[in-house]
C-alpha positions as CSV (number, residue, x, y, z in Angstrom):
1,X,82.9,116.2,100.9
2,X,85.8,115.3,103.4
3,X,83.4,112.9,105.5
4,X,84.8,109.8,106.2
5,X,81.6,108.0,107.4
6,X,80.2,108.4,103.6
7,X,83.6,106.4,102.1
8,X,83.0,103.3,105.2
9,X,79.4,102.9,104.5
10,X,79.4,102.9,100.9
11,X,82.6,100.6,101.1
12,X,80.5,98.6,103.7
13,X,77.5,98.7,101.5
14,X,79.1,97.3,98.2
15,X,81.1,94.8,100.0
16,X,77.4,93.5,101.6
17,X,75.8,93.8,98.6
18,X,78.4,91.7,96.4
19,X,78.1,89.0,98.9
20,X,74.9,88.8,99.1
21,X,73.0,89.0,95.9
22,X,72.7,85.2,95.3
23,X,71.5,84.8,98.7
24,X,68.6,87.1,98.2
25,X,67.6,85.7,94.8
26,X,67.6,82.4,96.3
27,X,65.1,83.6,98.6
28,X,63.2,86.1,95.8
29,X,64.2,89.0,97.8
30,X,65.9,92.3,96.6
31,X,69.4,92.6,97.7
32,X,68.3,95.5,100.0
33,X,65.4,93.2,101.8
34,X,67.7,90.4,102.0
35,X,70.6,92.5,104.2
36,X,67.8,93.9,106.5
37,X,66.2,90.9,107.4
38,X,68.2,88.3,106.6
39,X,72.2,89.0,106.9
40,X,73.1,88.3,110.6
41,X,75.3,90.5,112.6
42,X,78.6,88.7,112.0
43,X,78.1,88.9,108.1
44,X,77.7,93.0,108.6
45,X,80.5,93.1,111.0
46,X,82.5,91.1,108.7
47,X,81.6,93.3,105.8
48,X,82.4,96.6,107.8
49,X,86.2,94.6,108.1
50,X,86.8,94.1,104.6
51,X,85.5,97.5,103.5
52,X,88.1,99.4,106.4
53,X,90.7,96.4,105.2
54,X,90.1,97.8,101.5
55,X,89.9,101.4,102.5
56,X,93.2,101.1,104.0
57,X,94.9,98.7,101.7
58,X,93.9,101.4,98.6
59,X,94.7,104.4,100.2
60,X,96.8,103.8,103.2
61,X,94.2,104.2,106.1
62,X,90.8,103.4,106.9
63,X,89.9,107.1,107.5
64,X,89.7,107.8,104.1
65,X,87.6,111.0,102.9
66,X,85.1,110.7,100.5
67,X,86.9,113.6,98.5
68,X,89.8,111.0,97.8
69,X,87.6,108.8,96.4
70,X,85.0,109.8,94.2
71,X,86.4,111.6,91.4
72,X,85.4,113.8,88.1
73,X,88.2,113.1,85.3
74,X,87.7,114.4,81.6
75,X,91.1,113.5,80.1
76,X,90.0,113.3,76.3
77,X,87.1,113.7,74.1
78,X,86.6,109.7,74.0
79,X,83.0,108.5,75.0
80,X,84.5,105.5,77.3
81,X,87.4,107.5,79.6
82,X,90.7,105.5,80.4
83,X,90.8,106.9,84.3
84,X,94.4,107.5,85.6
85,X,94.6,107.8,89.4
86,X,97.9,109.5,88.8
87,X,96.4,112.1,86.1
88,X,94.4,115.6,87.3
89,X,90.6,114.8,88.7
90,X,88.4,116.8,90.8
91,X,86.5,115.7,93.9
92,X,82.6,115.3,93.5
93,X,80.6,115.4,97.1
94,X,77.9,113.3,95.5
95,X,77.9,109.4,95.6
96,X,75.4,107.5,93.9
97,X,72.2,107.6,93.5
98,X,72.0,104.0,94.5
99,X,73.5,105.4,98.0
100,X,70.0,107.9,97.7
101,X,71.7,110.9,95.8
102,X,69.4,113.1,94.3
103,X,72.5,114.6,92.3
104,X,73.5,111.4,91.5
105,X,77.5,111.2,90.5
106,X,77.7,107.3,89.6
107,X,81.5,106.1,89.7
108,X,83.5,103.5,88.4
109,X,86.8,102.2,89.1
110,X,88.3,100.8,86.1
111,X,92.2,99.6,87.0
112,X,92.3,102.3,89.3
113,X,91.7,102.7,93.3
114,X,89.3,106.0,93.1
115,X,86.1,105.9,91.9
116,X,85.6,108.0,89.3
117,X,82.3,109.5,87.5
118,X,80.4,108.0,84.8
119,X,76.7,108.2,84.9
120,X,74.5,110.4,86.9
121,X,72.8,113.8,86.5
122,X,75.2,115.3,83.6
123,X,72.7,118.3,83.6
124,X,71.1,120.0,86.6
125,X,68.8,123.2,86.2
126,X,66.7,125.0,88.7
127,X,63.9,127.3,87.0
128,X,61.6,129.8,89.1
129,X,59.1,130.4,87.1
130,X,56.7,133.8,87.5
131,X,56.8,137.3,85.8
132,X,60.1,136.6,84.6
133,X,61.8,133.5,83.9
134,X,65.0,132.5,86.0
135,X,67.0,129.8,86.0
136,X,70.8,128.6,87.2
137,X,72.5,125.2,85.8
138,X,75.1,123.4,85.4
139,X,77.1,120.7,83.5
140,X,79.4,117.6,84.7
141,X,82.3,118.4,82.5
142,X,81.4,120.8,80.0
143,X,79.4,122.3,76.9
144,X,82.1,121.0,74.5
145,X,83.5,117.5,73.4
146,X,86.8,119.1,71.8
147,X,89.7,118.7,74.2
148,X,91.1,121.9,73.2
149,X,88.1,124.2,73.9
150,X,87.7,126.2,76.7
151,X,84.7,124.7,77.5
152,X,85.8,120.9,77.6
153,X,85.8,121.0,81.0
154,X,85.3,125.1,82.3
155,X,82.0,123.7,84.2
156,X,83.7,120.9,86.5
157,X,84.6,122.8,89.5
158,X,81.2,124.0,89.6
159,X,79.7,121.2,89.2
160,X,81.7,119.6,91.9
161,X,81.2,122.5,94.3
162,X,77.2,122.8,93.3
163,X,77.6,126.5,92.2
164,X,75.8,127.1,89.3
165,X,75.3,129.3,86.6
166,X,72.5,131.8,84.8
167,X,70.6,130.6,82.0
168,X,70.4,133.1,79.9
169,X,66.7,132.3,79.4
170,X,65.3,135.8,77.3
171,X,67.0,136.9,73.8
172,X,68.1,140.0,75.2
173,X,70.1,138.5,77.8
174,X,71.1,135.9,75.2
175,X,72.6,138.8,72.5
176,X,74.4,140.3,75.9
177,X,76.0,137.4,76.6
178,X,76.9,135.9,73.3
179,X,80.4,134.1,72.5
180,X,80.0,133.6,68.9
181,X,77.0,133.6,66.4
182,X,76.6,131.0,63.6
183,X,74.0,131.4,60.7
184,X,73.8,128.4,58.7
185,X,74.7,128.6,55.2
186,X,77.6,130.7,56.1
């Protein structure tokens, strides 16, 4: 989470990619195909300055950790979140799966310097199944959409740290474990 190599390369890797989309179409290549065969050295090397210049204009230094960057923020119950670099966040370890996370944590900026989550894996599970059923998950923010519940955002640590949960998977465990019941009509 603190790796500095993971904030350069996907600076690096945006930068590079921004640059050199029309270039590839031009050619009918994918961006990707287009920087491995077809960028030169100078145009990487020149990408690798402007993503330290950026790195260090933002935040000060170059040497940035990723931590700093790429953020979890639930500040409200709206569907599109207003990010405040100067409001609470959390730090997520996972980048993109464009940058080939399997958890992916996809990040915007939106007026702000840090990136900050908005798509991705908002549920991960792990099941073994055999005699017994087990399973551990976990959500991005939370079970709830109410600001003012407890479980707005009780799940974002975890989530950030990859320690999940039990799923209660068998009623029993269910009953044992229960916060409130509802029975509709009532």
């Amino acid at each position: 989470m603190t790796s500095v190599p993971t904030s350069l390369a996907i600076y690096w890797a945006m930068d590079i990619m921004s640059r050199s989309g029309g270039l590839a179409r031009a050619k009918g290549l994918s961006v990707d195909e287009y920087i491995g065969s077809q960028s030169t050295p100078q145009e990487r090397l020149a990408a690798l300055a402007r993503a330290s210049a950026k790195l260090s204009a933002d935040f000060g230094t170059w040497k940035t950790p990723w931590s700093e960057i790429n953020r979890f923020q639930r500040l409200n119950g709206d569907i599109v979140q207003q990010y405040d670099d100067n409001k609470p966040s959390i730090p997520v370890a996972f980048p993109s799966a464009t940058w080939g996370s399997l958890a992916s944590f996809g990040a915007v900026t939106r007026n702000t310097k840090r990136m900050y989550g908005e798509s991705g894996n908002s549920f991960i599970a792990v099941v073994e199944f055999g005699p017994k059923v087990k399973a551990k998950s976990l959500l991005a923010g939370g079970e709830s959409g109410d600001p003012t519940s407890k479980h707005f955002r009780d799940q974002a640590e975890m989530y950030a740290k990859s320690q999940f949960k039990d799923v209660w998977f068998y009623r029993a465990d269910v009953e044992q474990h229960v916060e409130r019941k509802y029975n509709p009509g009532s």
